[in-house]
C-alpha positions as CSV (number, residue, x, y, z in Angstrom):
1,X,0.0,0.0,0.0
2,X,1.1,3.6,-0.8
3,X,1.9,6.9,1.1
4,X,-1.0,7.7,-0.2
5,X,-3.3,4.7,0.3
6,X,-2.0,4.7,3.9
7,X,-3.5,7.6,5.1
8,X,-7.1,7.5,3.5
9,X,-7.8,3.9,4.9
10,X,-5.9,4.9,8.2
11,X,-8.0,8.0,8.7
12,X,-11.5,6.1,7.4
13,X,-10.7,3.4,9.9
14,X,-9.9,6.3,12.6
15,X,-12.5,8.5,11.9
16,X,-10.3,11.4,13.5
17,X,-7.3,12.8,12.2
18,X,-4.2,11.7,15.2
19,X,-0.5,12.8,15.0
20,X,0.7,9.7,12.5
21,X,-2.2,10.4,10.2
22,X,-1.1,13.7,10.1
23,X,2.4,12.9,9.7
24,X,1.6,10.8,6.6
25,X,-0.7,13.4,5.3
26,X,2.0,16.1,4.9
27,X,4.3,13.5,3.9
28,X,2.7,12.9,1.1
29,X,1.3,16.5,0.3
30,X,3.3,19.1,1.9
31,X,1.9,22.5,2.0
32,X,-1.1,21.3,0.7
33,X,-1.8,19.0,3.3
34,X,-1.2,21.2,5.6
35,X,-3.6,23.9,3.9
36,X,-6.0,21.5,3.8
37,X,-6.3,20.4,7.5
38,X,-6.6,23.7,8.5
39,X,-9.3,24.4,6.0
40,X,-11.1,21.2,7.6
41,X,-10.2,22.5,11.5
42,X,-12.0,25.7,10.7
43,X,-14.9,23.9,8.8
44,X,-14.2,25.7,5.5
45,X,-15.8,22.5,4.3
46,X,-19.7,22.8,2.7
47,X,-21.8,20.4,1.1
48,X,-24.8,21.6,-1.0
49,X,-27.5,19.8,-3.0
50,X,-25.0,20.3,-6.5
51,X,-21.6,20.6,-5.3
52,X,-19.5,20.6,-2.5
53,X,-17.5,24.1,-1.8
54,X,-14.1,24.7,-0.1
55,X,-14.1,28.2,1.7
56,X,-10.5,29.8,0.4
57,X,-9.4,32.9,2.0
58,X,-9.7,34.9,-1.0
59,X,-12.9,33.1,-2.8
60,X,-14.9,29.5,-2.6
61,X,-13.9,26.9,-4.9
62,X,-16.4,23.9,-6.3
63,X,-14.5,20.2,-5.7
64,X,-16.3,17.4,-7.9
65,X,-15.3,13.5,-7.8
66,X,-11.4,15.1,-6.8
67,X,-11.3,17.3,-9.5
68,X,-11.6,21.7,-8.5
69,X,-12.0,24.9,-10.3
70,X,-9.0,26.4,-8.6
71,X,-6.0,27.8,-10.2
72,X,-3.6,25.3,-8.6
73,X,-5.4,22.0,-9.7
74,X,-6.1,23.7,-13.4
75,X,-2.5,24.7,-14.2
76,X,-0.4,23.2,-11.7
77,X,-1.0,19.1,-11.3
78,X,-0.7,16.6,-13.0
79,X,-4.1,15.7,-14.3
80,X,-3.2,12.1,-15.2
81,X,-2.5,11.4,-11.3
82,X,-5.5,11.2,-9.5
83,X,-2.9,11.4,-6.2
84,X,-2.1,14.9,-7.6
85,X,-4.7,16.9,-5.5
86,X,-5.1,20.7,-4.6
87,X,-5.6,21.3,-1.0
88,X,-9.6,21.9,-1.7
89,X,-9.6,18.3,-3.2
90,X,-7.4,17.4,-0.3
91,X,-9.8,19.2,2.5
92,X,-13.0,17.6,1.0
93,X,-11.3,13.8,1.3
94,X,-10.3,14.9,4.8
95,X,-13.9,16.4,5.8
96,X,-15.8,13.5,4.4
97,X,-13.5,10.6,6.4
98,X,-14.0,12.8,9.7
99,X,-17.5,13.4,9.7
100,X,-16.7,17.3,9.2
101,X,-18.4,18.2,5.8
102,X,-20.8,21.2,7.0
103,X,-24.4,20.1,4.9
104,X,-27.0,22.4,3.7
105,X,-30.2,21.4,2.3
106,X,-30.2,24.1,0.0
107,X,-28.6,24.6,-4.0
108,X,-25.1,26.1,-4.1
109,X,-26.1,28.0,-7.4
110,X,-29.0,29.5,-5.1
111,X,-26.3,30.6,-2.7
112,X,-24.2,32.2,-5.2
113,X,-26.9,34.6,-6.3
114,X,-26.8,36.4,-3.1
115,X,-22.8,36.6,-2.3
């Protein structure tokens, strides 16, 4: 099993992120690791009825089956790699194996229209 592999099945069998998850997380992603627990510790993580939505500092970004509409994942990764995540992907992987995904019952298009 992979770097990689290692910390998704250790952190859905833990259900918490621990100090070796962590470890192997920013192993295997650096700065984007990093970026991306903290976006999960401050619940930047949102679920809608269409799309799930990654709270950025600057604007919100739309993560879909690991791919996002960020900058980073359109110019910088490797799209071949499905290991080659931004830290939005990254967060939303996170969220979803800690039971941290903040849900609304409502469309993210619907939200948009007032922001």
């Amino acid at each position: 099993m992979s770097e990689e592999e290692d910390w998704r099945a250790a952190l859905s069998a833990a259900g918490a992120l621990s100090g070796p998850i962590v470890d192997a997380i920013l192993s295997a992603h650096g700065d984007r690791g990093q970026r991306a627990i903290e976006a999960v510790s401050e619940e930047r993580i949102k679920q809608y009825r269409d799309f799930t939505v990654v709270v950025g500092h600057d604007d919100e970004y739309i993560v879909e089956e690991g791919s996002c509409t960020c900058k980073d994942a359109e110019y910088n990764l490797d799209q071949s790699d499905p290991t080659d995540l931004c830290w939005h992907a990254l967060a939303v992987e996170i969220a979803e194996r800690v039971d941290a995904v903040d849900h609304h019952d409502m469309w993210y298009s619907d939200v948009r229209e007032f922001i």
